[in-house]
PyMOL CGO cylinders between C-alpha atoms (Angstrom):
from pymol import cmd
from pymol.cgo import CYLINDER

trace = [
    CYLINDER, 0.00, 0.00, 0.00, 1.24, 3.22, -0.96, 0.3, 1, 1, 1, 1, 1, 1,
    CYLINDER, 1.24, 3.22, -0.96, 1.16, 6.12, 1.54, 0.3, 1, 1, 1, 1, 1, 1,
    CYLINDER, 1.16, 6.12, 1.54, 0.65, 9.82, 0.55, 0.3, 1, 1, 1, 1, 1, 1,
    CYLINDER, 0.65, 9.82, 0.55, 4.64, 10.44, 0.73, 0.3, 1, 1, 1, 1, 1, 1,
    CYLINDER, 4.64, 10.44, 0.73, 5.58, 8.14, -1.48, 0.3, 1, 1, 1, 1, 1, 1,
    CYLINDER, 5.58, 8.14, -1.48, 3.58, 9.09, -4.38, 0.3, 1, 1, 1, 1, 1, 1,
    CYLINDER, 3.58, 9.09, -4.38, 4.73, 11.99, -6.61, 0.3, 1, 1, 1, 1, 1, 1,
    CYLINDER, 4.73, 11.99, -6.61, 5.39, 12.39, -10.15, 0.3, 1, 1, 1, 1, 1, 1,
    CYLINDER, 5.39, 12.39, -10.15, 7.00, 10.03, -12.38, 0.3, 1, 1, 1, 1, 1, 1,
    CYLINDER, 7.00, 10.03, -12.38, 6.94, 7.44, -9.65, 0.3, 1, 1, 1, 1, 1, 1,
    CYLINDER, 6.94, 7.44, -9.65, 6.01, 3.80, -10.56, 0.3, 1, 1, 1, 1, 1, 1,
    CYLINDER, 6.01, 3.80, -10.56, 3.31, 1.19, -8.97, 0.3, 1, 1, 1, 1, 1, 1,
    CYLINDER, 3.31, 1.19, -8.97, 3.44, -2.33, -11.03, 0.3, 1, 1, 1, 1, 1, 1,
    CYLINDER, 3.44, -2.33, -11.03, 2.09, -1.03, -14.29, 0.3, 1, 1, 1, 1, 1, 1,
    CYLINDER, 2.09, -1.03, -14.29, 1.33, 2.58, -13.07, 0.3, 1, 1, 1, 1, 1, 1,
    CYLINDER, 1.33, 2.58, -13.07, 2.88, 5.06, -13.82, 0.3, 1, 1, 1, 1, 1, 1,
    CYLINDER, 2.88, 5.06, -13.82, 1.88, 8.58, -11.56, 0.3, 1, 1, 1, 1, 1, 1,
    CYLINDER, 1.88, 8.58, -11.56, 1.43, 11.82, -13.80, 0.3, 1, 1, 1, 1, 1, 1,
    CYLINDER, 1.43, 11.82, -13.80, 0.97, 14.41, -11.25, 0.3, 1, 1, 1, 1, 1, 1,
    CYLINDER, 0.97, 14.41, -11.25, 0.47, 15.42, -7.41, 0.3, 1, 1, 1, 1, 1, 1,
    CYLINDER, 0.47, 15.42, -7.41, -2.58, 13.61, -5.13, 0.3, 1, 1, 1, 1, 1, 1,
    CYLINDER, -2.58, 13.61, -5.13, -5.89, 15.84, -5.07, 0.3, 1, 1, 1, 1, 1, 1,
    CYLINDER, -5.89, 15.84, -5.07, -9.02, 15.40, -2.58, 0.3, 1, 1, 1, 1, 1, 1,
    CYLINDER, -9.02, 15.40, -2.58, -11.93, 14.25, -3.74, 0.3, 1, 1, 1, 1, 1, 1,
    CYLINDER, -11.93, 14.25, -3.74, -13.86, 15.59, -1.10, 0.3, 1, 1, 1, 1, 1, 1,
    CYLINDER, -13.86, 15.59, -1.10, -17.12, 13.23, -1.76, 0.3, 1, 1, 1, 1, 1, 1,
    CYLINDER, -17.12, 13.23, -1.76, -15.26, 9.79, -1.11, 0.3, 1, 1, 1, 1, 1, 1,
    CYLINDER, -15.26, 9.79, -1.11, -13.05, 11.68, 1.46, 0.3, 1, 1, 1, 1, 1, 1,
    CYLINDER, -13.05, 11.68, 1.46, -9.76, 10.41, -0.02, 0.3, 1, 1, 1, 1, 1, 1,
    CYLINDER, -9.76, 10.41, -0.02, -6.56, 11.04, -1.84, 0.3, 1, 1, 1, 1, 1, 1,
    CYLINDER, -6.56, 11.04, -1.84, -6.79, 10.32, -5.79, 0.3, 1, 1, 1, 1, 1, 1,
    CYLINDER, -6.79, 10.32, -5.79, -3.82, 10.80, -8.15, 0.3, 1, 1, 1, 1, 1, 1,
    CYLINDER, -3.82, 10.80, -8.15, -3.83, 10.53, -12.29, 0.3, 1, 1, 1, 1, 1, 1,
    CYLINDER, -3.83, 10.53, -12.29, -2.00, 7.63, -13.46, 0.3, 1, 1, 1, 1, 1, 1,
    CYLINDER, -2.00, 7.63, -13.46, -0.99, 6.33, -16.89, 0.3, 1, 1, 1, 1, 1, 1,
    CYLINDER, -0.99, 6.33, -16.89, -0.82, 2.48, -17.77, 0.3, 1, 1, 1, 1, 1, 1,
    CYLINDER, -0.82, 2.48, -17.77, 2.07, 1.19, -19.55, 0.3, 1, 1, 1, 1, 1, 1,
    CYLINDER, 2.07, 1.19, -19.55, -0.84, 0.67, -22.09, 0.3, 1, 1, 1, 1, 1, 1,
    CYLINDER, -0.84, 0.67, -22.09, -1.47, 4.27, -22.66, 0.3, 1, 1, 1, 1, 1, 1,
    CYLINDER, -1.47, 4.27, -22.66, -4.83, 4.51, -20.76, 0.3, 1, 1, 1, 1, 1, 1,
    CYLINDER, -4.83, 4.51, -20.76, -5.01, 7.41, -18.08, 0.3, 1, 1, 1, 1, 1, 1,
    CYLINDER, -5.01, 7.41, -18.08, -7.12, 7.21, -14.85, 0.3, 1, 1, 1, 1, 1, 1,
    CYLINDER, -7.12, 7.21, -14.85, -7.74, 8.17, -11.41, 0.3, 1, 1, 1, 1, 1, 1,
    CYLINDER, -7.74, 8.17, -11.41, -6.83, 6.17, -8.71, 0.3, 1, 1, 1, 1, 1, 1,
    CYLINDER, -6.83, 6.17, -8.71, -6.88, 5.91, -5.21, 0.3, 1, 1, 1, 1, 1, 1,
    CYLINDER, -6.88, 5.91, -5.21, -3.68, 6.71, -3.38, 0.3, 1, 1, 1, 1, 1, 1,
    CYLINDER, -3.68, 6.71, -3.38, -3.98, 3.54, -0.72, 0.3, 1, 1, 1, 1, 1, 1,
    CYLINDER, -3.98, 3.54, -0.72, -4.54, 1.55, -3.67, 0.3, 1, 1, 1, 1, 1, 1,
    CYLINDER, -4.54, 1.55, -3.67, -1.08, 2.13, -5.00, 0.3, 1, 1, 1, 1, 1, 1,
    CYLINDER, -1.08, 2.13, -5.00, 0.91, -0.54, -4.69, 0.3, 1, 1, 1, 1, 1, 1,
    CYLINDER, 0.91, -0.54, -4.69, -1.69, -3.19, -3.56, 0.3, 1, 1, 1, 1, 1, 1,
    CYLINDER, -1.69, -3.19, -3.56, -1.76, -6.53, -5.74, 0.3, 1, 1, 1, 1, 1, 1,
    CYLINDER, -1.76, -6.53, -5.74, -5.32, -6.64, -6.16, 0.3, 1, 1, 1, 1, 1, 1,
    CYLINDER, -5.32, -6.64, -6.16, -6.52, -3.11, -6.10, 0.3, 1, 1, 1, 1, 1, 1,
    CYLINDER, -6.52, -3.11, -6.10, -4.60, -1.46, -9.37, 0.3, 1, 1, 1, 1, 1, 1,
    CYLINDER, -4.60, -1.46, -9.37, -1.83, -2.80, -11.20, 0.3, 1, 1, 1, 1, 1, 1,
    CYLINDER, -1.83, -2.80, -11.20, -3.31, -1.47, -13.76, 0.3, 1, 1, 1, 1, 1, 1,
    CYLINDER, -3.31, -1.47, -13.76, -5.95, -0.11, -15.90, 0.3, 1, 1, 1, 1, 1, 1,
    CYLINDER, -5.95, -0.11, -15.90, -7.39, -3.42, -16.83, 0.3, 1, 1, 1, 1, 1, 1,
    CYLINDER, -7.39, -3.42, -16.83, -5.52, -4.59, -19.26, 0.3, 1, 1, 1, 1, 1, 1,
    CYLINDER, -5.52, -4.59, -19.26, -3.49, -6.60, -17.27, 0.3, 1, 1, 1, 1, 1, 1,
    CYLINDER, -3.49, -6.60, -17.27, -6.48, -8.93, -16.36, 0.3, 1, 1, 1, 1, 1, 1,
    CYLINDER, -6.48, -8.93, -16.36, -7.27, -8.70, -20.15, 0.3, 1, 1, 1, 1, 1, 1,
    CYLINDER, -7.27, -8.70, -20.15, -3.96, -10.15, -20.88, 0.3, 1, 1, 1, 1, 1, 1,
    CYLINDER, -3.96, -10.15, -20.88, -4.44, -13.21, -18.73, 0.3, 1, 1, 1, 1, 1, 1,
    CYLINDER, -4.44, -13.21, -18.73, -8.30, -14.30, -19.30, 0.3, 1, 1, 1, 1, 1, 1,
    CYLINDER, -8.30, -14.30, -19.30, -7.21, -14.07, -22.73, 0.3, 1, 1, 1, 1, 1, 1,
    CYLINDER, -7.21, -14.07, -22.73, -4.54, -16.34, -22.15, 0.3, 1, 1, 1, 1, 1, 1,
    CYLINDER, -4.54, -16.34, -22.15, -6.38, -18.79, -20.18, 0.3, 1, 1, 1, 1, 1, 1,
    CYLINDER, -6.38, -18.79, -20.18, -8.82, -18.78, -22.72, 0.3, 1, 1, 1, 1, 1, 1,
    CYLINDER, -8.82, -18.78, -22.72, -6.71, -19.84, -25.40, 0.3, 1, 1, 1, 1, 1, 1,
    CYLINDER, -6.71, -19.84, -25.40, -5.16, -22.45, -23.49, 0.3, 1, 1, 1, 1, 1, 1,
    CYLINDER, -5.16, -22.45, -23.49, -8.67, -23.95, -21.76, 0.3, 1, 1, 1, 1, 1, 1,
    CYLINDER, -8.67, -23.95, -21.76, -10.83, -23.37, -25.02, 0.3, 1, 1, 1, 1, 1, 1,
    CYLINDER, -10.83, -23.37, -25.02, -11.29, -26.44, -26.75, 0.3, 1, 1, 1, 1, 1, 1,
    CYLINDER, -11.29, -26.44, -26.75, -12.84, -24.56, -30.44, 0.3, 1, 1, 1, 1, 1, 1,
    CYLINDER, -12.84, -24.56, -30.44, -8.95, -23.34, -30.53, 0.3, 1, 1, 1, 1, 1, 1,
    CYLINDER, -8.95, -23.34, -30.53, -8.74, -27.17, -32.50, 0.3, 1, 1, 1, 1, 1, 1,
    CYLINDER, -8.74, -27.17, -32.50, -7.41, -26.84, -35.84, 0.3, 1, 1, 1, 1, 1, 1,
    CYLINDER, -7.41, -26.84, -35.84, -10.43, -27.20, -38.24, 0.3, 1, 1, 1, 1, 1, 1,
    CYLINDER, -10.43, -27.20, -38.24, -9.98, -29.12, -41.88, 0.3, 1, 1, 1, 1, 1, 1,
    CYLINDER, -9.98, -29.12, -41.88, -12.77, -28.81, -44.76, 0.3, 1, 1, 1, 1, 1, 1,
    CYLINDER, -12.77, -28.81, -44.76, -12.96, -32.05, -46.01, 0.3, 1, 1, 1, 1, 1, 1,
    CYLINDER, -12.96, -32.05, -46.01, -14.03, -30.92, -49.83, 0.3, 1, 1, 1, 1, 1, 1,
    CYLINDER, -14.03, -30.92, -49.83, -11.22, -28.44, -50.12, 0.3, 1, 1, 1, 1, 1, 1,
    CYLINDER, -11.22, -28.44, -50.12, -8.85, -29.71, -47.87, 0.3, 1, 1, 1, 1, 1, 1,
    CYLINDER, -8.85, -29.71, -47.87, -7.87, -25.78, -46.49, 0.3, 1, 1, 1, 1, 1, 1,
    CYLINDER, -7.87, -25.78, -46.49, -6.89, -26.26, -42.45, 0.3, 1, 1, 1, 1, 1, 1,
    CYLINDER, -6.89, -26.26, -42.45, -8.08, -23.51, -40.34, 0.3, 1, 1, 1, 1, 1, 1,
    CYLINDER, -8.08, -23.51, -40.34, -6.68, -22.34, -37.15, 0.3, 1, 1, 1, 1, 1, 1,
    CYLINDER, -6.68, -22.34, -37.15, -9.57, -23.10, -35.28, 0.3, 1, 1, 1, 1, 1, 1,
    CYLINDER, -9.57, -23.10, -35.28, -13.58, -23.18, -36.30, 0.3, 1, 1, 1, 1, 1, 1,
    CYLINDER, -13.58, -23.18, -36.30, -13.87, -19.70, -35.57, 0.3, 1, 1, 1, 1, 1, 1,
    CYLINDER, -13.87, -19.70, -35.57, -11.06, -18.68, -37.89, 0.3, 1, 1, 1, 1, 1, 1,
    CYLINDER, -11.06, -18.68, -37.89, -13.07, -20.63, -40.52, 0.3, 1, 1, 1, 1, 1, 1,
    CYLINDER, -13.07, -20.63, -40.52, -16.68, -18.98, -39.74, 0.3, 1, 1, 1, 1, 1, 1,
    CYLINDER, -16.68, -18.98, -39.74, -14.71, -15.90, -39.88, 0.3, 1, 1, 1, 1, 1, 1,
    CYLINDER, -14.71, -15.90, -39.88, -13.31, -16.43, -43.62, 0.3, 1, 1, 1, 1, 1, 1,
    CYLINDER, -13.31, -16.43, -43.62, -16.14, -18.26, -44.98, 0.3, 1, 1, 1, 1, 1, 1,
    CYLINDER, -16.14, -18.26, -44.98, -18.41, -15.90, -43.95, 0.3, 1, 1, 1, 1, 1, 1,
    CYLINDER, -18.41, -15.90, -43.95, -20.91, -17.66, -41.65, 0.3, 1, 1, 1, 1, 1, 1,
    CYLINDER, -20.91, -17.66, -41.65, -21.72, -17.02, -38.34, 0.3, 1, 1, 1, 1, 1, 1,
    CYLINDER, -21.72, -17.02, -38.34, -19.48, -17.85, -35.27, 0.3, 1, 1, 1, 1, 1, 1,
    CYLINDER, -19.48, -17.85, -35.27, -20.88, -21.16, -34.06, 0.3, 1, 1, 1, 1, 1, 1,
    CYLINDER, -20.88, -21.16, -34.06, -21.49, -22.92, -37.61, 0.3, 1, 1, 1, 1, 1, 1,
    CYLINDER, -21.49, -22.92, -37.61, -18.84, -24.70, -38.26, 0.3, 1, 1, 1, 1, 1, 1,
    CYLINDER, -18.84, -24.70, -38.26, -18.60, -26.49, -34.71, 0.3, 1, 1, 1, 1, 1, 1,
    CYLINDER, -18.60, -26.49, -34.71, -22.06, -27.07, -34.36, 0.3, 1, 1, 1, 1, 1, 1,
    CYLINDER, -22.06, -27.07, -34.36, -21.38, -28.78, -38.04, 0.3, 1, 1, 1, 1, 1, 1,
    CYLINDER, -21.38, -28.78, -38.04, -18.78, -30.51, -36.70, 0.3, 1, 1, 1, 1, 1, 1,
    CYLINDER, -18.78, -30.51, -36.70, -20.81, -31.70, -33.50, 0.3, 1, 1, 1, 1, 1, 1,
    CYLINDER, -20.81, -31.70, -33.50, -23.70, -33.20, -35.67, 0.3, 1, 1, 1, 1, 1, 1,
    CYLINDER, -23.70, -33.20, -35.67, -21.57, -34.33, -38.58, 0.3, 1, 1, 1, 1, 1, 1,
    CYLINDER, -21.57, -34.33, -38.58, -23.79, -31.69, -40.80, 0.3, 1, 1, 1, 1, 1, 1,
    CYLINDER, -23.79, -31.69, -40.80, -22.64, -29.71, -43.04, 0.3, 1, 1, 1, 1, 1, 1,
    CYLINDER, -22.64, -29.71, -43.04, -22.16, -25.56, -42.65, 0.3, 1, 1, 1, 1, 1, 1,
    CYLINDER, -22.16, -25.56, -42.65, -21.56, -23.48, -45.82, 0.3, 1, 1, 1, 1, 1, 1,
    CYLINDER, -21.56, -23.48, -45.82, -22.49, -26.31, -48.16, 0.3, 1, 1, 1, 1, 1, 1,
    CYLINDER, -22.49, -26.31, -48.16, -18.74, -28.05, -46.84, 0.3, 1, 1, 1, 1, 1, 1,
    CYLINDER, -18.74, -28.05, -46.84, -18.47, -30.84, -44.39, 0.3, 1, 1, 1, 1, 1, 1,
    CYLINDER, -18.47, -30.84, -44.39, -16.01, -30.05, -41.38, 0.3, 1, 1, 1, 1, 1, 1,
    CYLINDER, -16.01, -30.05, -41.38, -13.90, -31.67, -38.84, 0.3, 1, 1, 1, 1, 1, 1,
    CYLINDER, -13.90, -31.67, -38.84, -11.32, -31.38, -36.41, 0.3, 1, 1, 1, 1, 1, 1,
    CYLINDER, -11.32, -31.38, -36.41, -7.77, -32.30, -37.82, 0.3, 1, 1, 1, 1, 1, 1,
    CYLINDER, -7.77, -32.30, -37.82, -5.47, -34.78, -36.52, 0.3, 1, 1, 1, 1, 1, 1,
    CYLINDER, -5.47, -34.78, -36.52, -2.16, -34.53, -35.47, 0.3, 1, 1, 1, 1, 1, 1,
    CYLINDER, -2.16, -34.53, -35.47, -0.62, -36.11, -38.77, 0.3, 1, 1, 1, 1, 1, 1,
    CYLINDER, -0.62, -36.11, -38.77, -2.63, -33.38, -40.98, 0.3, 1, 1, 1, 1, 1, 1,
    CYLINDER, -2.63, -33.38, -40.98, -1.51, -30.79, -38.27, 0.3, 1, 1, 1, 1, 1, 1,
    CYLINDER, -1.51, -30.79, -38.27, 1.77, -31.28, -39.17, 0.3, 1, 1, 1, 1, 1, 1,
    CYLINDER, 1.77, -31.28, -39.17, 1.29, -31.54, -43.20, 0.3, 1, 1, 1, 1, 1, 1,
    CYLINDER, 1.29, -31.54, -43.20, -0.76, -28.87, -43.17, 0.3, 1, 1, 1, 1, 1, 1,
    CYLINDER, -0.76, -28.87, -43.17, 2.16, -26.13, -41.05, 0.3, 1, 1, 1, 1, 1, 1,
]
cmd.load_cgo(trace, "trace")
């Protein structure tokens, strides 16, 4: 936690950067100070959460950063796609919605019931066509 004396102008809290002097924010009845995230988004922020792990590190991009890792990792539609009629492999069945022009969830549910999405047939590639297809 980050007292009053230690904050002042160019001084540095995890991803924070401080741009200028506290101010009162006489409504909430505490110390505020402008920050800038490494980012480029500027913000208020309290002055006792300065410092703190789980109050600001920084403007939210941070947490950004690691659902969006996580989600890569944990998502299972990340599965390289293959069209069976043209043979093209896809990154994942989004990635092939995306450049075929359907909506988002077509080509898995296609690939779920075996159907067809587009007018092609879909399915998840194995690790043999993986490798041909890199």
């Amino acid at each position: 936690m980050a007292r009053l004396r230690d904050v002042y102008k160019g001084a540095r809290f995890y991803r924070l950067t401080v741009m200028g002097l506290p101010f009162k924010k006489y409504e909430k009845n505490c110390n505020f100070v402008d920050v800038k995230c490494d980012c480029g988004n500027e913000r208020e922020v309290r002055v006792t959460d300065l410092g703190r792990p789980h109050h600001s590190i920084s403007c939210g991009c941070y947490i950004k950063e690691i659902h969006r890792k996580l989600f890569k990792e944990k998502n299972p539609s990340r599965k390289p796609v293959i069209c069976i009629e043209t043979g093209e492999i896809f990154p994942s069945a989004r990635e092939a919605s995306k450049s075929m022009g359907l909506s988002n969830p077509c080509v898995h549910e296609a690939i779920k019931r075996k159907g067809k999405a587009g007018g092609y047939r879909w399915q998840y590639c194995s690790k043999e066509r993986r490798r041909i297809g890199q």
